[in-house]
One Martini backbone bead per residue (centre of mass of N, CA, C, O) as a GRO file, in nm:
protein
  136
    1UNK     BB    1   0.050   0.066  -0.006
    2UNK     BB    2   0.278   0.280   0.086
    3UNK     BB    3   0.233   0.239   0.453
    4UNK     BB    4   0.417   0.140   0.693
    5UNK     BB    5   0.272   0.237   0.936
    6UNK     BB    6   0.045   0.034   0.932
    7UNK     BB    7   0.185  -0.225   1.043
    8UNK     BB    8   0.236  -0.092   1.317
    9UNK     BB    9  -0.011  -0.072   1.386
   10UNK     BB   10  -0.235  -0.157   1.699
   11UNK     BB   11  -0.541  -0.170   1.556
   12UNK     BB   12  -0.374  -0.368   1.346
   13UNK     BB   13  -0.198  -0.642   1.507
   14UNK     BB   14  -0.454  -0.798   1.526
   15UNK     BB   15  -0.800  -0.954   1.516
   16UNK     BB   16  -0.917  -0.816   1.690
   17UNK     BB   17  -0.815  -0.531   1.626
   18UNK     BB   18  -0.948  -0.508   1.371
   19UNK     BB   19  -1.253  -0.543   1.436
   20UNK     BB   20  -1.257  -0.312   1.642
   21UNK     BB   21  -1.140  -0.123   1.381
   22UNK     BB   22  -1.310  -0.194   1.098
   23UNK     BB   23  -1.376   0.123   0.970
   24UNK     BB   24  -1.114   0.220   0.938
   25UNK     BB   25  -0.972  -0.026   0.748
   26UNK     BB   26  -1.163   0.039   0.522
   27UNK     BB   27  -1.100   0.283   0.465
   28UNK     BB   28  -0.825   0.261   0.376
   29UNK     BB   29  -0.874   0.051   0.171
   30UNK     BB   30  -1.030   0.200  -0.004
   31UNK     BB   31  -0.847   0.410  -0.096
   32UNK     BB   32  -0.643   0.238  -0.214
   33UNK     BB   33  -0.873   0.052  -0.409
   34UNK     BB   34  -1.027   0.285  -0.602
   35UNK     BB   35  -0.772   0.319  -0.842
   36UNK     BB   36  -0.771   0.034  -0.893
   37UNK     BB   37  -0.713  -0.278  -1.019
   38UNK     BB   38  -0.830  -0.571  -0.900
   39UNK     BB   39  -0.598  -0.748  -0.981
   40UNK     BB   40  -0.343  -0.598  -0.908
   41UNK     BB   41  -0.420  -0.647  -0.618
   42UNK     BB   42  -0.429  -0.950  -0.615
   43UNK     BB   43  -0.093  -0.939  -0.731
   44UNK     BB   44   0.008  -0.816  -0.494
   45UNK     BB   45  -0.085  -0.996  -0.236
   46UNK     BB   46   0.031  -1.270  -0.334
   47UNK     BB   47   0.331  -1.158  -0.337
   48UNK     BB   48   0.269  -1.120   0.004
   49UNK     BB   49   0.060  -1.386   0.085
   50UNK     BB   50  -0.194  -1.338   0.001
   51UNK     BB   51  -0.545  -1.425  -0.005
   52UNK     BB   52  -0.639  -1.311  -0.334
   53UNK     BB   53  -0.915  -1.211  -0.502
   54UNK     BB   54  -1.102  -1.123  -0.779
   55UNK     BB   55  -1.396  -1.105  -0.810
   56UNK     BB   56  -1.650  -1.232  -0.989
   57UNK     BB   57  -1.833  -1.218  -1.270
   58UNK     BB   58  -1.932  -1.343  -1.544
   59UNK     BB   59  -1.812  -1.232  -1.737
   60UNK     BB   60  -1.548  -1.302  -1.634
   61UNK     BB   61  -1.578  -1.626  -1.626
   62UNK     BB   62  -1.577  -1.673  -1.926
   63UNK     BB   63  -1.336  -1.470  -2.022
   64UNK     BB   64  -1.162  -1.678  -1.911
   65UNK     BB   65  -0.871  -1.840  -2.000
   66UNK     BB   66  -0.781  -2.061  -1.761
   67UNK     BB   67  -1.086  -2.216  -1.818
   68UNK     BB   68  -1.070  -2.286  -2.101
   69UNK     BB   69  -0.799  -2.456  -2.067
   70UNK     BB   70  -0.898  -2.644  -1.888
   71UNK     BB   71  -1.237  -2.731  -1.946
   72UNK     BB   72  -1.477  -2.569  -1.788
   73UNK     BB   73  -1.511  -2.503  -2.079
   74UNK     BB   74  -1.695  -2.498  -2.375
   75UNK     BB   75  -1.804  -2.681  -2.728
   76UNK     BB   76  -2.085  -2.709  -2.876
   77UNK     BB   77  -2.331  -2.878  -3.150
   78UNK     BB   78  -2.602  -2.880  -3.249
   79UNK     BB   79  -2.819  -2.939  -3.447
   80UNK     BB   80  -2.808  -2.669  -3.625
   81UNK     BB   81  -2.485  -2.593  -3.623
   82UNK     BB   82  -2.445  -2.440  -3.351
   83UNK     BB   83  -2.222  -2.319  -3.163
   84UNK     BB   84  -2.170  -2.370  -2.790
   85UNK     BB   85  -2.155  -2.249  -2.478
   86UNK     BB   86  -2.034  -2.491  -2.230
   87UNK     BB   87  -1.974  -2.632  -1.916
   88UNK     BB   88  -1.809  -2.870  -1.839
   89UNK     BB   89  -1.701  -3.108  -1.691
   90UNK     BB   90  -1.697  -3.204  -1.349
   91UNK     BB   91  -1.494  -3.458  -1.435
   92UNK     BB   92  -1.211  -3.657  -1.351
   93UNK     BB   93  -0.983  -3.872  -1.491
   94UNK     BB   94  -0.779  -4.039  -1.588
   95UNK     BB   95  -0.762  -4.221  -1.825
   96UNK     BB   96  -1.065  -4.062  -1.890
   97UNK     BB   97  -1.173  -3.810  -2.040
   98UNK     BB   98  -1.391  -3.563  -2.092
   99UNK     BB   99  -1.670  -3.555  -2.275
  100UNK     BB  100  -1.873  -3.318  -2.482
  101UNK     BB  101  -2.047  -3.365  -2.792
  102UNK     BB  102  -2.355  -3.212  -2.726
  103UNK     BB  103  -2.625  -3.071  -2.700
  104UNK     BB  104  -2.872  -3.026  -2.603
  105UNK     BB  105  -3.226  -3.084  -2.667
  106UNK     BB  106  -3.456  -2.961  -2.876
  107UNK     BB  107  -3.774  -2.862  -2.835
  108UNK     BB  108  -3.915  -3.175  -2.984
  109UNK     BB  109  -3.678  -3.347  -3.123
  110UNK     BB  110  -3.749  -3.665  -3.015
  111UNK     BB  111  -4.078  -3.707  -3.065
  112UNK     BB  112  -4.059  -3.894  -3.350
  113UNK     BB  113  -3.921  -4.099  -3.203
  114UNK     BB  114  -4.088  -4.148  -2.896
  115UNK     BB  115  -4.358  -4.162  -3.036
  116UNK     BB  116  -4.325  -4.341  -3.266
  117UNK     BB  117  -4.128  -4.567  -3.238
  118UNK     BB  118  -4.155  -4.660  -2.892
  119UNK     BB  119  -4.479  -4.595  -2.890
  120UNK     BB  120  -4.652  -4.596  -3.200
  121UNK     BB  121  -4.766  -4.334  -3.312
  122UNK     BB  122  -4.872  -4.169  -3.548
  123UNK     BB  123  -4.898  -3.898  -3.736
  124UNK     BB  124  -5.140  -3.798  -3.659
  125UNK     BB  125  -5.135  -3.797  -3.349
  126UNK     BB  126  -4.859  -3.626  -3.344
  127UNK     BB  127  -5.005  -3.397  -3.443
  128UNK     BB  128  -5.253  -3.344  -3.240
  129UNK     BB  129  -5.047  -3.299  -3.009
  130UNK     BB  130  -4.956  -3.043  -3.122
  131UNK     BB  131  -5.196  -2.881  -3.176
  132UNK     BB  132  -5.291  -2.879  -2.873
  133UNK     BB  133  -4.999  -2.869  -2.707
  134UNK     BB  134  -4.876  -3.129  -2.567
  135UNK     BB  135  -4.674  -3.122  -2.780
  136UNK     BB  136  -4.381  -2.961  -2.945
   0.00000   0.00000   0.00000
């Protein structure tokens, strides 16, 4: 923070001192970190052994780089051809890496294979169930 004296100041010198001086401490740590960029915070305080990190809100979440690269996001391609990001697998084995090859099944798309292939409804029936939308 570029203030020694703050170090040794007796008011932040262990945890109930911090605690109950917290208002005082709030407004000092305010102050320093007004003008800064939090990551840069975040790799100053971690370079001199503090545990911290900027929250995340989505949007850094998703544009993480480090995140896409682990493979906790990922891309698959829908029923129309088009590429999709989610999330990626959340487990992890030795022997057999994890993979999602396609998106979710969009709404209604293998009607005609359960309702008419595994069910045996006619082509007739599953128009009336459309039309009515009882499925769709």
């Amino acid at each position: 923070m570029g203030v020694p004296a703050l170090a040794a100041d007796p008011r932040y010198a262990d945890s109930r001192s911090r605690q109950v001086n917290s208002q005082e401490l709030d407004k000092t740590l305010a102050s320093w970190t007004r003008t800064k960029d939090a990551q840069e915070v975040g790799t100053a305080l971690r370079s001199r052994g503090v545990a911290a990190f900027k929250s995340l809100n989505s949007i850094d979440l998703v544009s993480d780089e480090h995140l896409w690269k682990r493979g906790f996001y990922t891309h698959v391609t829908d029923s129309k051809h088009r590429s999709i990001p989610i999330v990626g697998a959340p487990w992890r084995m030795s022997a057999t890496p994890p993979s999602i090859h396609s998106a979710a099944p969009l709404l209604g798309e293998h009607n005609d294979y359960v309702l008419g292939e595994l069910l045996g409804l006619s082509t007739g029936e599953r128009q009336r169930l459309i039309a009515e939308k009882i499925v769709y």
